[in-house]
N, C-alpha and C positions, 0 to 999 in steps of 0.2 A: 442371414447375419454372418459377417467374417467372422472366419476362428481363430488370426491372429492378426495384429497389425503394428503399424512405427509407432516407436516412444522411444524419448528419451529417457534414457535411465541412470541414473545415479549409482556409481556401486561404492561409491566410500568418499570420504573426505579427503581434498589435495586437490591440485589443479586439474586444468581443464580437460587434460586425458581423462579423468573418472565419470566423465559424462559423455554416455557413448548410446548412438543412434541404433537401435535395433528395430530389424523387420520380423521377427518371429515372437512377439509379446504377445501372450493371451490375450482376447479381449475379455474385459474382465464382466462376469455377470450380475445383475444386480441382484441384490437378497432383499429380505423382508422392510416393507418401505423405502425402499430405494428404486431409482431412476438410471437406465443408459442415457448419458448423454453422451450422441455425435460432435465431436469437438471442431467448432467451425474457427477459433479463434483464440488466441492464449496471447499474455503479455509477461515480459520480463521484470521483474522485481529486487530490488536488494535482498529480498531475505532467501532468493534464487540462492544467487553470487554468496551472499555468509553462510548461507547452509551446505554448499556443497564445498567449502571451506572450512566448513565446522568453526565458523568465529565467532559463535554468541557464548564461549566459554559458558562456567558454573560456577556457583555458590562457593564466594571462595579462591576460585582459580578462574580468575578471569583468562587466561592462556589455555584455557583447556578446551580442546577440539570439539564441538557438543552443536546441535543441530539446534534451531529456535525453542524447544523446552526443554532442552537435553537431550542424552542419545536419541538415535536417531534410526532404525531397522534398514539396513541394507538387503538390497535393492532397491529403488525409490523412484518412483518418477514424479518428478519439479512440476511444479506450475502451480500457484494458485488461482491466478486469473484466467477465467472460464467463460466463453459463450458457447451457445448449440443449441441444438436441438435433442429434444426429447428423441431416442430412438426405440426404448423397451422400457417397461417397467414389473419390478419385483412383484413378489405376494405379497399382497396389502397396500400397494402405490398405485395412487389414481391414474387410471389407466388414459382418463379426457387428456394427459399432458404428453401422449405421445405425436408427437408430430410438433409440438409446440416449441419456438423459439423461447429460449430460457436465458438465464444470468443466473452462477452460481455462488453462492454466497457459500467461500472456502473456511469459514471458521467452524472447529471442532469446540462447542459450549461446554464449560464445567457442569451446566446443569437445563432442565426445561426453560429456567427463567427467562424473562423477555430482556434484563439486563446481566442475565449471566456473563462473565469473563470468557473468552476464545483459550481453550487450554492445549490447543493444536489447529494442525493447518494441512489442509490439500496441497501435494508437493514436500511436506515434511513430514509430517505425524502419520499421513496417509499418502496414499498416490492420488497425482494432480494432471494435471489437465497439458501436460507437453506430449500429446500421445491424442491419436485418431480418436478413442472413445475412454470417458470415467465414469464409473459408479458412484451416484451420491444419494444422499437423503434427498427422499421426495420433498420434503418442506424446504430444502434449498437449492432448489430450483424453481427460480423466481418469473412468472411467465410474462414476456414480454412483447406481449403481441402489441401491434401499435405501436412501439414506441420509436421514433424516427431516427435512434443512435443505429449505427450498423454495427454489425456482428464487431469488429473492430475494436468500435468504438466501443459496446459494452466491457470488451473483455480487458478494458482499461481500467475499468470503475471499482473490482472489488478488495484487493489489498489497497492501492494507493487511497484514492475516495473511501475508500471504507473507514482507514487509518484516520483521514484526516477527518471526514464525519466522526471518527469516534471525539479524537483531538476537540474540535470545534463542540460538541456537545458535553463533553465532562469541564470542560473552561466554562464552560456558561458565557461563551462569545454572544451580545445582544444586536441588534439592529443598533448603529451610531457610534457605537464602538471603535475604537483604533485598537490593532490589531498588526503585530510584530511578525513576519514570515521568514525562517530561515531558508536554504537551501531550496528558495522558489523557482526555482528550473527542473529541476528535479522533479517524479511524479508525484509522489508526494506531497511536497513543497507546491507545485502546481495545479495540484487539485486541493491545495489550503487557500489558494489567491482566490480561485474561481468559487469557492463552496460559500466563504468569507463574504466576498462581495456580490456573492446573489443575496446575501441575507441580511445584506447592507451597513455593511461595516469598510471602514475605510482602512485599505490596506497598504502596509508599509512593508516591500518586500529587499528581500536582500539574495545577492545572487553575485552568476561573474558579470564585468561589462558586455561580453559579448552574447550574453541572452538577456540584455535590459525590455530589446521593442519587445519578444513575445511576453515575456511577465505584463509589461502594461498594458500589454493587451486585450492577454486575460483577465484582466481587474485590478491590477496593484495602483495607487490611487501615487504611489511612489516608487522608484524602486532606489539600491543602495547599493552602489559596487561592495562586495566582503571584503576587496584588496584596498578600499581608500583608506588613505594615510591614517586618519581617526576616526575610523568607524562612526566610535563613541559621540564624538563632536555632534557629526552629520547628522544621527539620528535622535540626539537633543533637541539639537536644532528648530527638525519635522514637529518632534513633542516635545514641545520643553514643560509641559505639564508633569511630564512621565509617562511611560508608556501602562495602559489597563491591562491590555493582555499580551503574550508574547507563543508565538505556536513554534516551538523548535522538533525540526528533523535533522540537526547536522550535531550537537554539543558540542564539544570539545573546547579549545580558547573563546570560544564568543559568549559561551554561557557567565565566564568568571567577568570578561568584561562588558556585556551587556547588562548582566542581574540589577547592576546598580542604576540603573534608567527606569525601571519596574517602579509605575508609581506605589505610593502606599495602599496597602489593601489592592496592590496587583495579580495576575496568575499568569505564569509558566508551567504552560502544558509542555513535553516531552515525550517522542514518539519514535527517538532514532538516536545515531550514535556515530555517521560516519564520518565526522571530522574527531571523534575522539570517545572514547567509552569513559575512559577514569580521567575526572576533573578536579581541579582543587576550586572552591573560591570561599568565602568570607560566611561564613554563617551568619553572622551579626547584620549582616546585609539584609537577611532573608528576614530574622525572628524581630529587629525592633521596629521592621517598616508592614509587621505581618499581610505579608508576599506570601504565597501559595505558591511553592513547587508540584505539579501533577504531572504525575506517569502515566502515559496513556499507551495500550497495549490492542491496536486493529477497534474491532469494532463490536458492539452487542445487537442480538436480532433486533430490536427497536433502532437503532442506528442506521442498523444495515436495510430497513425496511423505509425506511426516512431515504435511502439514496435510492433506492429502488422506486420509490414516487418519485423523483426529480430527474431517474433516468424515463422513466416512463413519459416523461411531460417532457423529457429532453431540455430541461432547462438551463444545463451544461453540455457542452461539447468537448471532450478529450481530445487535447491537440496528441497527433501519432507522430512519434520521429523519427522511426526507422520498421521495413517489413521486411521480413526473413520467414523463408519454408521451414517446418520440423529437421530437416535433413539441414539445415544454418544453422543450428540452436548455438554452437558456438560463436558464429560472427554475430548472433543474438548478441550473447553472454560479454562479447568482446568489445561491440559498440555501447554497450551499455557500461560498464567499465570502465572506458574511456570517457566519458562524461562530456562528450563534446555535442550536448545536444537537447531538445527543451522538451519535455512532453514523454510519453512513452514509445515503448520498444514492444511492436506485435509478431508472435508469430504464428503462421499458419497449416496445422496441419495437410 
């Protein structure tokens, strides 16, 4: 086994100089119930980009530099999105799962429960997966023998898909459904189109014109330029019933002008923030047509085990949109930034 290897590491909050490629990183050893995973595969994430920005602010002071649940312990290495292989395991971690290709499910649980809240994350709360090898719980590492997505492709699946699995199952999205998608280019927004209409719900997505063909591709039953003149009009139009549910990863202006299309007795789930954190709009909107506002925050092990059958059975495919070596992580960080592109950002140890 190596005694050191490359990661990127994190030393503070601020631009892209604070994430710096290092070859003399520990490999780190696993402890009690815990697994080495050999990292074959990582993907870039929004809460990469705000955490090593420190922009999910605090209670309070939304301006305040603060990592996804507050501070944040410097040194750090980024990533939550993981595939590999088993390479060692701890005292007390089943030893069958060495060798085995895995999928790591990067949520840190409040508690044992099956629908415990994520109160941390690999890449923020702990060290993640932008680095040759990580130490995780043996129970999250998900064994994926069989299942026909490539290393890649898993390592797509567990912040975004996980997100939007959570998204999709606390809305109570049903089969026949119509269904609202913000910022569906995006991984997120992308793995809400595809998750949505494998489980047969008709989707209404919204995005730039210049990623309309892959949105319908992957499922959107519509899609909505965000730039057209009245939004509002166009997606009347589609439902002039009202819309039943609405799955947002973008907020900011679309929330205040959207909410009022929310038929009665609708739900807007909320999962994100990057078109704008603090919003105004109409209360009386919400409370006489009782509409359901819902926060939805990653994923719980029942959620995350629900995507882990459908990766297994490969009943989605992660479209990839850009690959970058460990030693890129910034042209990672930079093309993802950039937003000029549909699907996710891998990078490869």
């Amino acid at each position: 086994m190596d005694e050191l290897m490359t990661a990127a590491v994190l030393v503070g909050h601020g631009e892209p100089d604070v994430l710096r490629v290092r070859h003399d990183v520990p490999v780190p050893r696993p402890g009690s119930g815990e697994v080495l995973v050999r990292v074959s595969a990582a993907a870039v994430n929004n809460t990469d980009i705000w955490t090593r920005e420190g922009a999910y602010g605090l209670p309070g002071r939304p301006d305040a530099r603060a990592g996804w649940r507050g501070p944040i312990a410097f040194p750090r290495i980024q990533g939550g999105d993981i595939a590999g292989t088993v390479a060692a395991a701890g005292p007390g971690a089943p030893g069958g799962l060495i060798g085995r290709r895995v999928l790591v499910d990067p949520a840190l649980y409040r508690d044992e429960g099956a629908q415990a809240p994520p109160v941390g994350l690999l890449g923020s709360e702990a060290d993640g997966g932008f680095a040759q090898y990580v130490a995780v719980r043996a129970d999250r590492a998900h064994d994926m023998t069989g299942s026909p997505l490539s290393d890649e492709e898993l390592a797509c699946l567990p912040v975004a898909y996980g997100t939007a699995m959570g998204m999709l199952e606390r809305v109570g999205l049903r089969d026949g459904e119509t269904v609202l998608v913000t910022g569906a280019s995006g991984g997120v927004g992308l793995a809400l189109v595809q998750l949505a209409a494998a489980r047969g719900a008709a989707v209404v997505a919204v995005t730039g014109r210049a990623r309309a063909e892959e949105v319908a591709a992957a499922g959107a039953a519509h899609v909505v330029a965000r730039d057209e003149d009245d939004l509002a009009a166009r997606v009347r139009s589609l439902c002039p019933a009202g819309l039943p549910v609405v799955a947002d990863v973008a907020g900011g202006p679309l929330l205040e002008r959207l909410l009022p299309l929310l038929a009665d007795d609708g739900r807007w789930v909320i999962a994100g923030a990057v078109a704008g954190p603090v919003v105004p709009f109409d209360l009386r909107r919400l409370y006489l047509h009782n509409r359901r506002l819902i926060g939805s925050s990653m994923h719980t092990r029942e959620h995350f085990a629900e995507l882990v059958r459908i990766a297994r059975a490969g009943l989605v495919r992660p479209r990839i949109a850009g690959r970058h070596p460990l030693t890129g992580i910034d042209r990672a960080q930079r093309q993802f930034a950039e937003g000029r592109y549909t699907g996710k950002i891998v990078v490869r140890p």
